[in-house]
C-alpha positions in Angstrom: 0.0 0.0 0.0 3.1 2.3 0.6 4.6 1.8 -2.6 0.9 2.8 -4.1 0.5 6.0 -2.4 4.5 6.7 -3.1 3.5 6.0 -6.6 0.1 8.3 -7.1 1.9 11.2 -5.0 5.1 10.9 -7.9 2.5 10.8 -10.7 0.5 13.7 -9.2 3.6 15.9 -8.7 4.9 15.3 -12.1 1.7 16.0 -13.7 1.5 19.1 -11.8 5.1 20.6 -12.9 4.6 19.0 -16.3 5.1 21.2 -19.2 3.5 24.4 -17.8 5.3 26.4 -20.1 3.2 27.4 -22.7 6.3 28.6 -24.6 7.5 27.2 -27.8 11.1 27.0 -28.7 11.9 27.9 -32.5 15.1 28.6 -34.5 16.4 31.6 -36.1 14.3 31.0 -38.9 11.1 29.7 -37.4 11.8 32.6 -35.2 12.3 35.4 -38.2 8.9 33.6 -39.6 7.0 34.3 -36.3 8.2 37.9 -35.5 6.8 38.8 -39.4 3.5 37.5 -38.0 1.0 40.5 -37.7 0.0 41.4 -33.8 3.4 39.1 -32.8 5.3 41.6 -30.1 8.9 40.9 -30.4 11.0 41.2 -27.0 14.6 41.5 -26.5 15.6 40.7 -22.8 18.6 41.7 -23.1 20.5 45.0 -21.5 19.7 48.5 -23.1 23.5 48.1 -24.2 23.4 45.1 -26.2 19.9 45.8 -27.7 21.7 49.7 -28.7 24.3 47.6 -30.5 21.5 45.8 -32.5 18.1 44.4 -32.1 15.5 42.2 -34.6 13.5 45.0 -36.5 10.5 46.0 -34.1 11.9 45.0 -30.8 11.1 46.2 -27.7 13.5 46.0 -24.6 13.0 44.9 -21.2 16.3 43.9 -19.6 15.1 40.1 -17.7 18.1 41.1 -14.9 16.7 44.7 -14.6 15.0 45.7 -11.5 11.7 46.7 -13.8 10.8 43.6 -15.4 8.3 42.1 -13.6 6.4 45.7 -13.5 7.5 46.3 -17.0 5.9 42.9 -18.1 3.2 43.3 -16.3 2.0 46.4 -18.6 1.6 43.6 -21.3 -1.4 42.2 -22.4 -1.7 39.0 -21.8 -3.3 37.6 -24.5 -1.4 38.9 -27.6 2.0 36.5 -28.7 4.9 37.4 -27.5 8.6 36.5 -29.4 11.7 36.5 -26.7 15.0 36.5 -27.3 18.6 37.3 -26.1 22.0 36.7 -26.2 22.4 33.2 -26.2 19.0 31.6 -24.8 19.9 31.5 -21.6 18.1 35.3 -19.9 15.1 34.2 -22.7 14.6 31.4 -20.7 14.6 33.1 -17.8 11.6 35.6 -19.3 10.0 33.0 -20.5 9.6 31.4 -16.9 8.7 34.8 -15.6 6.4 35.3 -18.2 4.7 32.2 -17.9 4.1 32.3 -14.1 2.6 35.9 -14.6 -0.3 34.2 -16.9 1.2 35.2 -20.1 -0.1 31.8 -22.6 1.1 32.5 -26.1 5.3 32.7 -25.8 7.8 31.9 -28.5 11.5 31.5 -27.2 14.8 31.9 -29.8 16.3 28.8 -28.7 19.9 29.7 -29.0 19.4 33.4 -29.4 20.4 36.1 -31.5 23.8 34.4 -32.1 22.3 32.0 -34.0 20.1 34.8 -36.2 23.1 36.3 -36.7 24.8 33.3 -37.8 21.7 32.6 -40.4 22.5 36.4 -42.1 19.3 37.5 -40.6 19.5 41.7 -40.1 19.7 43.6 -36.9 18.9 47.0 -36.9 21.5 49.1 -35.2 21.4 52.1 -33.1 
């Protein structure tokens, strides 16, 4: 009977942390394909520096390890789509997670960030 409960308590707290990011991870050029999408907001997470130096056309920046990102995502409306990205993929995780506990549903992540746009020859625009 032990091993039973041990059993339906596992299950239950795997179902409950299962996938509950609605976020879905794309390439740069499912990525590129998804920001030309009308009503798709494009966010860079990354510091005001690095989005200066360049950005994906349409971008708007809220740094993730900024002291205003919580309230500045919390502006947002939660039902439009959102496109995250960063350096790497690493701080557009982070968002995501953030983004996702704070109700937001409809989240596409650049997997390994704008280093792999760049490396595709897809254009920044530079400041």
């Amino acid at each position: 009977m032990k091993k039973i409960i041990t059993a339906l308590v596992a299950v239950l707290l795997l179902a409950g942390c299962s996938n509950s990011s609605s976020a879905i991870n794309l390439d740069a050029n499912g990525f590129a394909n998804k920001v030309a999408e009308t009503g798709v907001v494009t966010i860079d997470v990354r510091t005001p520096g690095e989005f200066m130096v360049g950005h994906i056309q349409g971008a708007i920046n809220i740094d993730v390890e900024g002291m205003q990102f919580d309230s500045e995502i919390a502006k947002l409306d939660k039902a439009k789509f959102y496109a995250v990205y960063c350096h790497s993929g690493r701080r557009s995780g982070l968002a995501v997670a953030a983004m996702n506990k704070a109700g937001f549903k409809n989240i596409f992540n650049l997997t390994n960030g704008i280093t792999d746009w760049q490396n595709q020859g897809l254009p920044l625009v530079t400041n």
